[in-house]
Backbone bond lengths (Angstrom), bond angles and torsions (degrees), N, CA, C in turn:
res aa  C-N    CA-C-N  psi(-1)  N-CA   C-N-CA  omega(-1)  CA-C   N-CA-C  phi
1 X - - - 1.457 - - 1.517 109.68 -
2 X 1.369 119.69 145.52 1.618 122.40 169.58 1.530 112.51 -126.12
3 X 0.685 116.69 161.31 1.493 119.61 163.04 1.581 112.11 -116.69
4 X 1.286 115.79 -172.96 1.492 105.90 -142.50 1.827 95.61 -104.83
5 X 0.664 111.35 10.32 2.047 124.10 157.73 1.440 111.31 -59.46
6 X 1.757 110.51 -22.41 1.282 134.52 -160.44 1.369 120.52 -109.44
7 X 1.576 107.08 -1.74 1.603 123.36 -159.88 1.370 101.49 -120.69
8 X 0.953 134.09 158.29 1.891 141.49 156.86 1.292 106.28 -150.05
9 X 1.123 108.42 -179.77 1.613 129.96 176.80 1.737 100.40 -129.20
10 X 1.690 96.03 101.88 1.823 102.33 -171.79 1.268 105.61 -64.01
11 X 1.283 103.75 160.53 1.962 132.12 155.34 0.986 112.46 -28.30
12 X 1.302 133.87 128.33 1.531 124.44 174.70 1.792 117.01 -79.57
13 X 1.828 108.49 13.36 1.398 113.21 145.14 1.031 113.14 -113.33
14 X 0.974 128.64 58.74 2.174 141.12 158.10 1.142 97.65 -45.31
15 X 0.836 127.99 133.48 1.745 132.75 138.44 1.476 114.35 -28.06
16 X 1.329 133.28 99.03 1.301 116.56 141.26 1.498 131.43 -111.53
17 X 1.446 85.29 139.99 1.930 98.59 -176.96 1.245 109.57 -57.59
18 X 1.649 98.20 160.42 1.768 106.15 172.08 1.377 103.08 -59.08
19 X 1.238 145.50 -49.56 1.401 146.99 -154.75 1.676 95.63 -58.84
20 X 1.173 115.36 -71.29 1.724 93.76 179.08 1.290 122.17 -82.09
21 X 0.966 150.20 -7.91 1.613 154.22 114.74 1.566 109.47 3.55
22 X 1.659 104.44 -46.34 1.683 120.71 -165.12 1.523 94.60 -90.22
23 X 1.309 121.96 -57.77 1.326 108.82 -180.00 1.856 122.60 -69.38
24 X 1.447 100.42 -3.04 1.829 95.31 -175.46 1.659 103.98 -69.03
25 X 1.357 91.18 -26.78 2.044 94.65 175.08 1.805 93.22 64.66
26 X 1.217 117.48 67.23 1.626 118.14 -171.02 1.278 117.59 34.26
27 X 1.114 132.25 14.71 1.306 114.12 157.30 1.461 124.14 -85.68
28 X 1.192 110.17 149.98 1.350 136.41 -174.77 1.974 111.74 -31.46
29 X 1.420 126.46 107.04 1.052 123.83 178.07 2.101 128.64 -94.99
30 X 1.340 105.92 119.51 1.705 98.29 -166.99 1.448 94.90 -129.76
31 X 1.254 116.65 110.91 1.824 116.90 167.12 1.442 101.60 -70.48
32 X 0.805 105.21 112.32 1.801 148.94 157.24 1.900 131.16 -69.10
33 X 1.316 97.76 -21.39 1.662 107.54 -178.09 1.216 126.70 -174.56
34 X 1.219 136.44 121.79 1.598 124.45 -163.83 2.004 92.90 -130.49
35 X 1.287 98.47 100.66 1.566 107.93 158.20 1.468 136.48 -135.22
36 X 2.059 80.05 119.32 1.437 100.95 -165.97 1.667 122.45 14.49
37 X 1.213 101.07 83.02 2.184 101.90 176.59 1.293 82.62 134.96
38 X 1.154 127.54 -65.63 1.550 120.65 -136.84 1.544 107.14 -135.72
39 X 1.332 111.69 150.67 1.543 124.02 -178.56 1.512 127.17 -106.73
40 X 1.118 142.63 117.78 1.584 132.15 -156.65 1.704 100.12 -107.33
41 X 1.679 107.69 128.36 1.904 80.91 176.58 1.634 80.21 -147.25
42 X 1.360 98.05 159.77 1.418 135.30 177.30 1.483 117.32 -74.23
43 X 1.483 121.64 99.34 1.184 129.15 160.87 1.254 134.53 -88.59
44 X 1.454 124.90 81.78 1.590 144.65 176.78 1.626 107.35 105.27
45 X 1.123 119.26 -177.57 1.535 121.68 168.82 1.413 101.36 -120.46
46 X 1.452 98.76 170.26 1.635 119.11 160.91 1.525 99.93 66.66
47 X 1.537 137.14 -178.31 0.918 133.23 138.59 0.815 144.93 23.87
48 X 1.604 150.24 104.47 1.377 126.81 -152.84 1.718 129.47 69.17
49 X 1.241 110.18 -15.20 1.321 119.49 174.68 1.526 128.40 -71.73
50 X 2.011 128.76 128.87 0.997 92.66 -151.70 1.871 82.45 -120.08
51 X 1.351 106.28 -140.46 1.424 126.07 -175.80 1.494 99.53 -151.96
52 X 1.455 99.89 137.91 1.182 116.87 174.55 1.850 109.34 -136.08
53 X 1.434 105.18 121.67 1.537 98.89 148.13 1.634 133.34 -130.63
54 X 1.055 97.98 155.65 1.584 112.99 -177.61 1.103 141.17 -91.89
55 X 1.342 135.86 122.43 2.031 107.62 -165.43 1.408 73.08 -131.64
56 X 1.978 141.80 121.56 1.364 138.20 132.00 1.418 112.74 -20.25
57 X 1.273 112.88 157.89 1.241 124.07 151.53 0.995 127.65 -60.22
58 X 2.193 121.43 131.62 1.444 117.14 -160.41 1.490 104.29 88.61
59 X 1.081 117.36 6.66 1.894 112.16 -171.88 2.000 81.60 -96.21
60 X 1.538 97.18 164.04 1.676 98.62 175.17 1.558 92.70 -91.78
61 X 1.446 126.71 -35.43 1.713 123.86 -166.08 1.740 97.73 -47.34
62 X 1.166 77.88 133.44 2.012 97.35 163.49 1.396 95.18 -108.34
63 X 1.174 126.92 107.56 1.425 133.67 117.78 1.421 146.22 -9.10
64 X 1.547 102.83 -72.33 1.236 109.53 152.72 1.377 141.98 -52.79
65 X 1.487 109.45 -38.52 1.660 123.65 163.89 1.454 114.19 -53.88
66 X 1.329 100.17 -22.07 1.778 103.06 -168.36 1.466 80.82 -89.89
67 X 1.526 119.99 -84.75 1.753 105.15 -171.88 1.474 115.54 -12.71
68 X 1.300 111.45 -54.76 1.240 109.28 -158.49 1.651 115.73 -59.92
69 X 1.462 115.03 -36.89 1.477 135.72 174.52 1.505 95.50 -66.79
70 X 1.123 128.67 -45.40 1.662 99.44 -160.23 1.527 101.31 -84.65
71 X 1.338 115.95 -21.18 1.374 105.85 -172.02 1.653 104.20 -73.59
72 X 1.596 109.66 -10.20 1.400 97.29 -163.70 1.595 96.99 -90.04
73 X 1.355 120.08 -40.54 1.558 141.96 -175.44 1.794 107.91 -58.34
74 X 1.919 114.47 -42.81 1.022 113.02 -179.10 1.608 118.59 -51.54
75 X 1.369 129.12 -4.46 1.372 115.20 -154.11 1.718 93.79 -118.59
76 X 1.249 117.59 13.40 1.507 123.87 155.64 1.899 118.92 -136.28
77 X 1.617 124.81 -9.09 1.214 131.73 -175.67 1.209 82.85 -125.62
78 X 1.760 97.86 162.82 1.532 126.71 153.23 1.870 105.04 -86.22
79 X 1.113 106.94 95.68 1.491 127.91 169.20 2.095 106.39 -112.99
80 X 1.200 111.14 162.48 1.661 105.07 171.44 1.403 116.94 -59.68
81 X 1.247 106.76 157.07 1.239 113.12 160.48 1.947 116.64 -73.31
82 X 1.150 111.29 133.41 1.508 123.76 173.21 1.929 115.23 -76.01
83 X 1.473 90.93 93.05 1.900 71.47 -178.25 1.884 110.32 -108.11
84 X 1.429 110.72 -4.29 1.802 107.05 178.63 1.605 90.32 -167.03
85 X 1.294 111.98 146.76 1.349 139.46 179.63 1.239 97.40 -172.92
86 X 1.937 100.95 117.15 1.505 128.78 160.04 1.387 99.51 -163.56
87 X 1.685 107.06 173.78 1.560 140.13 -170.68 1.361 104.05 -125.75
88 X 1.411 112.49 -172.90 1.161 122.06 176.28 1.414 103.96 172.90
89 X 1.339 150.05 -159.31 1.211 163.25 -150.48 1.375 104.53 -93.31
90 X 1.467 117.42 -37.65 1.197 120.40 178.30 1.371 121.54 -114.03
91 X 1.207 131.52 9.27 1.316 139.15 149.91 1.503 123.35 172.33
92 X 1.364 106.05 -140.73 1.710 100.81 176.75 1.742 91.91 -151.01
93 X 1.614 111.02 168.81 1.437 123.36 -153.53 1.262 100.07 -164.55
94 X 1.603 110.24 143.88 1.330 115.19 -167.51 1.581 99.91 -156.05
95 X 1.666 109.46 103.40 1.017 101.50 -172.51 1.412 117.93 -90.47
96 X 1.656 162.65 168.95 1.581 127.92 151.68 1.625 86.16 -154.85
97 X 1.446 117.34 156.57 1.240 149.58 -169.14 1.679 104.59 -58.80
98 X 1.941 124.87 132.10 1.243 108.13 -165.95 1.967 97.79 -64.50
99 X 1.475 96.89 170.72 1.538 93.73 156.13 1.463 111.93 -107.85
100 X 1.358 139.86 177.59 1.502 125.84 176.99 1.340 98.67 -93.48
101 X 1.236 129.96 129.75 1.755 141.47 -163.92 1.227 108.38 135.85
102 X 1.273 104.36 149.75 1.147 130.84 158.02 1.616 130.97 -115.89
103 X 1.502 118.25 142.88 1.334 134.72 -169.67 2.185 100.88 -42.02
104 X 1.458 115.39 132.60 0.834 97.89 170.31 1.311 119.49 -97.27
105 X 1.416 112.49 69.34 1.912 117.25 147.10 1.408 88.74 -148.55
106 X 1.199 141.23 77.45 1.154 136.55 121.24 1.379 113.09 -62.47
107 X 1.315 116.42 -175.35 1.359 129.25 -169.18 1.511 91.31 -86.12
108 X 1.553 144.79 -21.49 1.760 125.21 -173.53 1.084 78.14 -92.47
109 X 1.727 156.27 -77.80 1.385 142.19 -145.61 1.514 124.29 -66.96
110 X 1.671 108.36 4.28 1.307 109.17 -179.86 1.321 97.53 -99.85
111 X 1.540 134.23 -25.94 1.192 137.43 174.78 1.580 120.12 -79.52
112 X 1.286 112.41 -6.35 1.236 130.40 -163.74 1.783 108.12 -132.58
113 X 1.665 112.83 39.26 1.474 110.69 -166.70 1.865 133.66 -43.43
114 X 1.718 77.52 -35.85 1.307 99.49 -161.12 1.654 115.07 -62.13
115 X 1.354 101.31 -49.91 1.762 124.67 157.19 1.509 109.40 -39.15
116 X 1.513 107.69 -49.75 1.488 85.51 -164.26 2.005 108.59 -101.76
117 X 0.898 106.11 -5.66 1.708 98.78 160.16 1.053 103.05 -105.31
118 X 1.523 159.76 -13.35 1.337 139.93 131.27 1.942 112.88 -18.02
119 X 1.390 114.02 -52.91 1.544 130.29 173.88 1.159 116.70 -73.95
120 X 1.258 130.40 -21.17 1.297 131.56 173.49 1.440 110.84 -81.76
121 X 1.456 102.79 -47.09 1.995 94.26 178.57 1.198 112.80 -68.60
122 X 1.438 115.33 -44.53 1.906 113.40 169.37 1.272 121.08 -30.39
123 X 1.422 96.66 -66.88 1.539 123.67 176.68 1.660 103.45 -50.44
124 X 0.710 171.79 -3.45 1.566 172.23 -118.48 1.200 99.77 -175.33
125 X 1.241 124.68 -62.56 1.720 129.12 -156.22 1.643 76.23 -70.47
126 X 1.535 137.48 -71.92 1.238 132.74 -163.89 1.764 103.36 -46.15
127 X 0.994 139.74 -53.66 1.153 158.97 159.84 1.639 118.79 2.76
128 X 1.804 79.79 -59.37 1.510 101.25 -169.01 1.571 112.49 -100.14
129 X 0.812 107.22 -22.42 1.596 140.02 169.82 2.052 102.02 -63.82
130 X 1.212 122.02 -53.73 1.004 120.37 -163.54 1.783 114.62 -91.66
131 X 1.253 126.36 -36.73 1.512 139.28 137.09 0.842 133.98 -22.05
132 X 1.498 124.96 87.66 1.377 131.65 175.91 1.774 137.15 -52.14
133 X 1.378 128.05 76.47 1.147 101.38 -165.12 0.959 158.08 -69.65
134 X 1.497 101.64 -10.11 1.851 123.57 167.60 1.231 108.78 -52.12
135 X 1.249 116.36 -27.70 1.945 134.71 -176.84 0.770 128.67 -63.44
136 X 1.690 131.26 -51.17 1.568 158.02 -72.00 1.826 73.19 -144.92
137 X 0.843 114.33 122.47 1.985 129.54 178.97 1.944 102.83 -94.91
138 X 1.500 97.89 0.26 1.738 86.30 -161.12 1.622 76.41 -151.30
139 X 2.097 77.90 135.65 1.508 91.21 165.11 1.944 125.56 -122.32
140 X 1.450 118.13 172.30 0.963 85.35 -179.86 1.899 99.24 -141.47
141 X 1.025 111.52 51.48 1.433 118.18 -154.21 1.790 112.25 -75.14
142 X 1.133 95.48 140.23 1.513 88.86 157.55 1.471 136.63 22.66
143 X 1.822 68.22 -93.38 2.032 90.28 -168.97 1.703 118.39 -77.90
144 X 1.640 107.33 -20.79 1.495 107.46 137.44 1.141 143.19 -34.58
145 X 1.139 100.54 -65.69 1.660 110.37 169.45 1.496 128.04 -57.94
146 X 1.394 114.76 -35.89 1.310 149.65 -150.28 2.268 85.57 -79.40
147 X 1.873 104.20 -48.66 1.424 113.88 176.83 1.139 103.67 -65.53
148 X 1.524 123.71 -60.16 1.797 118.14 -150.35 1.797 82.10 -71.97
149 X 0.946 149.29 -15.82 1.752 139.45 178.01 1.324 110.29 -78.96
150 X 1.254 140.47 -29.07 1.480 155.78 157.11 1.385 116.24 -64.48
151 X 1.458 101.66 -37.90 1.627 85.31 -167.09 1.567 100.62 -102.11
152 X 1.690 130.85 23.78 1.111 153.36 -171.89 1.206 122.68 -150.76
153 X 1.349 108.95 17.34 1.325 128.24 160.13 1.713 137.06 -35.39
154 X 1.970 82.59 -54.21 1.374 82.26 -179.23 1.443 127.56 -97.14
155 X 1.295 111.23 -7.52 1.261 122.91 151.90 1.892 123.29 -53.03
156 X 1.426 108.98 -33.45 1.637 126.40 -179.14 1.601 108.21 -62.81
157 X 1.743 102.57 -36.60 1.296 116.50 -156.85 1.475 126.56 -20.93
158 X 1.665 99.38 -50.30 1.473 100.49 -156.89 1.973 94.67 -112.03
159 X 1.331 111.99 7.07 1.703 78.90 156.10 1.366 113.68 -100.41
160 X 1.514 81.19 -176.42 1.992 99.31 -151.24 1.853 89.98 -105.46
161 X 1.414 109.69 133.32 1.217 128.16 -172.78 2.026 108.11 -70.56
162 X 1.389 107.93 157.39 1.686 93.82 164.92 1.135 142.23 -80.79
163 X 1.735 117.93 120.61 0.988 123.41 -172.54 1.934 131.50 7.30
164 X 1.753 109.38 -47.29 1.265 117.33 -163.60 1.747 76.39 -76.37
165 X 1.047 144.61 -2.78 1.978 134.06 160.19 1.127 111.98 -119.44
166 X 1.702 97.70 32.18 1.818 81.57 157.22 1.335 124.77 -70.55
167 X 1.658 115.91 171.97 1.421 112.39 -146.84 1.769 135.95 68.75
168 X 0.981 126.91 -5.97 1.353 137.30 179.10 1.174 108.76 -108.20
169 X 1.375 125.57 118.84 1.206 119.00 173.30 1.804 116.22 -83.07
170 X 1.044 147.12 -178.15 1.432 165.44 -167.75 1.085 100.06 -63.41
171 X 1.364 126.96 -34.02 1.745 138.53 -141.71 1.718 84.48 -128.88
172 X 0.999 119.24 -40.04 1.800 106.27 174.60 1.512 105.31 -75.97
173 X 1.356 119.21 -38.98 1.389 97.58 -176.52 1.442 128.64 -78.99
174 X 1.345 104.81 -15.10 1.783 116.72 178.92 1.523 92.09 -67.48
175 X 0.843 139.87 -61.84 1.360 156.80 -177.88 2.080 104.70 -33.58
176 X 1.614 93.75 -68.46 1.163 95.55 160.73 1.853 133.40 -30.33
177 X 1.462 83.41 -73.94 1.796 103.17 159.80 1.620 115.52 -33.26
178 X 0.796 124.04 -54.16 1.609 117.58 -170.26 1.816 105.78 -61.41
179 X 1.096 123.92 -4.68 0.886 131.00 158.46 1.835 141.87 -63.92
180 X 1.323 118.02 36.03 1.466 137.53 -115.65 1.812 82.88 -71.91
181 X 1.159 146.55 137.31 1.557 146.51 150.80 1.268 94.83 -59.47
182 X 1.592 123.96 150.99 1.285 150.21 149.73 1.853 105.18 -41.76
183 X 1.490 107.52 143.59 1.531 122.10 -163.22 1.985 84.13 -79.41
184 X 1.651 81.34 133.71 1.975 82.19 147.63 1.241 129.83 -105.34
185 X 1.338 104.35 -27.60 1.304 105.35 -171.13 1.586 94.17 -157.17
186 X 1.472 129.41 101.84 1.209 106.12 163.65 1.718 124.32 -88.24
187 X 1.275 116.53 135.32 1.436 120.27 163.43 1.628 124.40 -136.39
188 X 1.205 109.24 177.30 1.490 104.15 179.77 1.813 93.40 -66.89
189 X 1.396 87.91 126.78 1.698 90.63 162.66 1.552 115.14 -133.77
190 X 1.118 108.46 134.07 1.628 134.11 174.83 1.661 121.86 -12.64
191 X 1.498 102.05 -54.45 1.590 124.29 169.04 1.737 104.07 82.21
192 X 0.752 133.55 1.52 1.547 134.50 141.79 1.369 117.04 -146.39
193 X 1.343 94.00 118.07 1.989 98.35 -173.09 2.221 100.07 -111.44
194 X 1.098 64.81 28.34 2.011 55.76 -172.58 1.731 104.52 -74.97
195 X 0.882 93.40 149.96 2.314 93.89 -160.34 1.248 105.93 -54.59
196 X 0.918 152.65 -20.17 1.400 145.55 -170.04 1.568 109.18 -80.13
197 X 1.395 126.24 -18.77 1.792 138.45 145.11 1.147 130.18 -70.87
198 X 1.561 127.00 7.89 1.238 147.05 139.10 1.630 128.52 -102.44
199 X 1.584 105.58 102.72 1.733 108.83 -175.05 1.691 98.37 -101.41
200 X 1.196 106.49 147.02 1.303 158.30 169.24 1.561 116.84 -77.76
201 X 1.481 123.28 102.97 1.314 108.12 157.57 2.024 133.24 -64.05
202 X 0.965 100.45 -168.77 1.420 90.81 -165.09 1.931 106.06 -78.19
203 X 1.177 79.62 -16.03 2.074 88.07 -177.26 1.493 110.63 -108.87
204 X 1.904 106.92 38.28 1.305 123.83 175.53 1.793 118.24 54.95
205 X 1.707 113.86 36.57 1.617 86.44 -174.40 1.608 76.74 -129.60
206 X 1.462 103.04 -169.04 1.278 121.68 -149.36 1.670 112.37 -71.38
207 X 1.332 139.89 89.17 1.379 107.17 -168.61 1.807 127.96 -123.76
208 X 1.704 94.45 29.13 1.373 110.40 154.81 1.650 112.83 147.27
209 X 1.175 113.60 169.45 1.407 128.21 178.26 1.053 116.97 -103.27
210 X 1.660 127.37 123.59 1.646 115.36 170.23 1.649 114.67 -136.44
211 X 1.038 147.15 178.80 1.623 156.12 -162.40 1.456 100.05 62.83
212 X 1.502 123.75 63.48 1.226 108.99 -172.72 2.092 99.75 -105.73
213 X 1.327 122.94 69.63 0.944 138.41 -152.42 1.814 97.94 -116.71
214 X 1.142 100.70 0.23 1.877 101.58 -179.47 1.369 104.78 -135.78
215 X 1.660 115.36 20.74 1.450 111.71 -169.15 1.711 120.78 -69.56
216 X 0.611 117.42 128.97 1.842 123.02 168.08 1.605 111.02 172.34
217 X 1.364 92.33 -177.20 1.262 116.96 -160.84 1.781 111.00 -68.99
218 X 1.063 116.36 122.54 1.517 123.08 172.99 1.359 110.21 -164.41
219 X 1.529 108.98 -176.52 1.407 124.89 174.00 1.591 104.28 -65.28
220 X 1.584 92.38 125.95 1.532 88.52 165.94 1.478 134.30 -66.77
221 X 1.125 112.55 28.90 1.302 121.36 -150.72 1.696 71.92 -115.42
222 X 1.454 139.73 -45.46 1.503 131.87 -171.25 1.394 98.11 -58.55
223 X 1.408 141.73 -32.30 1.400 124.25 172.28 1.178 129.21 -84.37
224 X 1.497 108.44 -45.64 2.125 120.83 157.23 1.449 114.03 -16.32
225 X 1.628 93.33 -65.52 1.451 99.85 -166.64 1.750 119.60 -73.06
226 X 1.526 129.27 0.41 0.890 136.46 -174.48 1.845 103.15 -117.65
227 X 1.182 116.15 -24.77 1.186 108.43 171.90 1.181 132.75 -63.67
228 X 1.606 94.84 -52.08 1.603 119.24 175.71 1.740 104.88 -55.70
229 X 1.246 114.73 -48.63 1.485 117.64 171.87 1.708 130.17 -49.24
230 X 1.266 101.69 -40.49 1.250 124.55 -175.31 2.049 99.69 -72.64
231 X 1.164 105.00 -8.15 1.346 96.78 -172.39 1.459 102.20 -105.14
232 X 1.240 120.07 -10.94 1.608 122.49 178.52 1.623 92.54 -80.17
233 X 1.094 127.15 -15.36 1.461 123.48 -150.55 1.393 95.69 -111.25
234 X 1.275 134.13 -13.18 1.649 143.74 -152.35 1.635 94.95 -132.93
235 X 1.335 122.15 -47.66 1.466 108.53 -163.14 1.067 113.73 -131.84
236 X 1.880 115.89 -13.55 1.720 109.68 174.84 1.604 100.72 121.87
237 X 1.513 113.13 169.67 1.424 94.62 171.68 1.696 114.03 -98.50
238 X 1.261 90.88 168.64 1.115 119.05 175.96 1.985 132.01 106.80
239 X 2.176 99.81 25.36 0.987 103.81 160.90 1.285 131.08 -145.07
240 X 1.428 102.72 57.31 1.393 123.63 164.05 0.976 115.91 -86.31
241 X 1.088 142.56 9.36 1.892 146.52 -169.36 1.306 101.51 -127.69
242 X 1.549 126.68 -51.88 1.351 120.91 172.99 1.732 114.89 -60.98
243 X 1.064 122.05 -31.85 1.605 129.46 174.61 1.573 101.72 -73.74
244 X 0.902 157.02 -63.44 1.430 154.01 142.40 1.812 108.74 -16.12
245 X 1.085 81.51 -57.75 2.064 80.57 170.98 1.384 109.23 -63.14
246 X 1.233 133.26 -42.01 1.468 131.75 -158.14 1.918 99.79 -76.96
247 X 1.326 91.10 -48.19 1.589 118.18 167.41 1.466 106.56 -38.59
248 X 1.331 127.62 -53.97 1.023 133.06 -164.87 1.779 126.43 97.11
249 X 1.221 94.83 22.86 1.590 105.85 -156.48 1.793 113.00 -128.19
250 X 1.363 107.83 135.99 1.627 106.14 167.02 1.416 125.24 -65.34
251 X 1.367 147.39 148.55 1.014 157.38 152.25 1.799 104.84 -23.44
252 X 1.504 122.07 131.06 1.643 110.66 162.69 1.570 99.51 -150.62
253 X 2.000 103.65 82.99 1.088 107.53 163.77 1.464 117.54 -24.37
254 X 0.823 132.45 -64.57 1.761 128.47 -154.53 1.389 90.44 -72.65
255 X 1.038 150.83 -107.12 1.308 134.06 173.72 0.991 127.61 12.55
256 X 0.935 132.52 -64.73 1.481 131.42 -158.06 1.927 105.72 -99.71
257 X 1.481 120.70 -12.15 1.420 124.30 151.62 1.154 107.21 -71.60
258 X 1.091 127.48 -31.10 1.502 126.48 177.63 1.529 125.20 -44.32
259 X 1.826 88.18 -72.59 1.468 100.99 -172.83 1.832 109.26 -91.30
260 X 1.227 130.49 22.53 0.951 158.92 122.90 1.432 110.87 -46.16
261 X 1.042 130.53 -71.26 1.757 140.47 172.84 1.111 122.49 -55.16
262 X 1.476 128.68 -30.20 1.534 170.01 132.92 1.503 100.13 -21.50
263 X 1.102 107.49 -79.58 1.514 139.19 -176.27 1.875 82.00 -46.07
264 X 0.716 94.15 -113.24 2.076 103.52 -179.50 1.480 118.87 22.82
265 X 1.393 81.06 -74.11 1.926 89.66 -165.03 1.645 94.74 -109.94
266 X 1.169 123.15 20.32 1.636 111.44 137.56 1.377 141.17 -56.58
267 X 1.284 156.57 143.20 1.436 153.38 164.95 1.597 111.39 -22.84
C-alpha cells in the first residue's frame, strides 16, 4: 500500500522503455502517473487509446496479480479492459483499453468536490455491493497484511509514518496492527480507494474503477477508511462524512484508525 506522498504526475521526459514504446504501436506516448514501483503512461488519444504501466525489475508491484483481478472483477464492474500482460528481464507491463473518464482530482473535480466524493462513495458502496464473495479467488484480509508488514519490517524501518501518527514509530505501529478489530462486513474490496482510482465521466457520473492490484476480500472498513482519507488529501477537510453518507454508512472511528494504521506500515 502507498499513500499519496508516494504518487506524482511524471515529467513529460520520463523514461520510457522499449516494452511500452512496442506496445504504443506509434501512437503517441505521455506518462501520466508514477506510483511508487511503477509508471502509468498514455498511449494515443480519443478512441482507441490505451494505458500502459510499468514496474522494472526489483519493483514489489505485481502486474500480473492486477491482470488477473481485473479480468476476474471485469465480468460484474466497469474496471479496464485487459489487452497484453508480460515481463521479461527487465520488468513487467500491463497494457488495458482507455475507459472514457477521467481521474477524480483533476483540476474540474477538485473544484467541484462535492460531485466527485458524492461518486466515489456510490461508486464503492456499488462496488462492494456488486462482488461476489464466495467467488472472489483473492484475498486481502487483515491478518494478511498484518504478515507481509512483519515480514518487511525492516525494510519499512526508516520511513516516517502520517502526520495524523505522529509520534509512533514503525515498530510501535506494527505492534499496534496486530491488534486485528472484529470483521463488519466482509466483501470483495478494491484495496486502494484513494480518489485518483475512481474516474469520472465528463458530465460528472461514475465511469470506472482502475489500480485494482490489492483486490480481495476483507472488511470493508480496509477501503472506508482510506477513501474517506484520501479526500482530506485531494480536497481539504471536511469530506469524510459526505462520502460515508453517499456510501450509505455511519462513521466507525476505531475502524477506520485502524486500517489507516494498516495502510502505513504496509508494502
Amino acid at each position: 500500500m502507498t499513500s499519496l506522498s508516494f504518487t506524482s504526475i511524471p515529467a513529460p521526459d520520463h523514461p520510457v522503455p522499449d516494452q511500452i514504446r512496442h506496445a504504443a504501436a506509434d501512437r503517441p506516448i505521455v506518462p501520466v502517473w508514477h506510483n511508487e514501483g511503477a509508471t502509468t503512461f498514455r498511449l494515443g488519444e480519443g478512441p482507441g487509446s490505451r494505458f500502459a504501466k510499468w514496474a522494472p525489475a526489483g519493483s514489489s508491484v505485481d502486474l500480473a496479480g492486477e491482470a488477473a483481478r481485473m479480468l476476474w472483477a471485469g465480468a460484474f464492474v466497469t474496471v479496464p479492459h485487459v489487452l497484453e500482460q508480460g515481463s521479461d528481464a527487465e520488468g513487467t507491463w500491463l497494457v488495458t483499453a482507455a475507459l472514457d473518464g477521467d481521474m477524480a482530482v483533476t483540476e474540474r473535480w477538485k473544484q467541484d468536490p462535492a460531485t466527485a466524493v458524492r461518486v466515489i462513495g456510490e461508486s464503492l458502496r456499488a462496488f462492494h455491493d456488486a462482488l461476489p464473495v464466495a467467488e472472489c479467488p483473492f484475498s486481502a484480509s487483515a491478518e494478511e497484511r498484518v504478515a507481509e508488514a512483519e515480514h518487511g519490517a525492516e525494510q519499512r524501518a526508516h520511513r516516517t509514518l502520517h502526520p495524523d501518527f505522529a509520534g509512533l514509530t514503525q515498530a510501535d505501529a506494527l505492534k499496534r496492527v496486530t491488534d486485528i478489530p472484529a470483521v463488519d462486513l466482509l466483501v470483495v474490496c478494491h484495496g486502494d480507494t484513494c480518489a485518483p482510482n475512481t474516474l469520472l465521466s465528463a458530465d460528472g457520473r461514475f465511469a470506472g474503477h482502475v489500480d485494482l492490484g490489492a483486490l480481495g476480500v476483507a472488511d470493508r472498513w480496509s477501503d472506508l477508511a482510506i477513501a474517506t482519507w484520501s479526500t482530506t488529501w485531494n480536497y481539504g477537510p471536511g469530506w469524510e462524512l459526505p462520502l460515508l453518507d453517499a456510501y450509505g454508512i455511519d462513521p466507525d472511528p476505531a475502524r477506520t484508525e485502524y486500517y489507516r494504521l494498516l495502510w502505513e506500515v504496509g508494502p
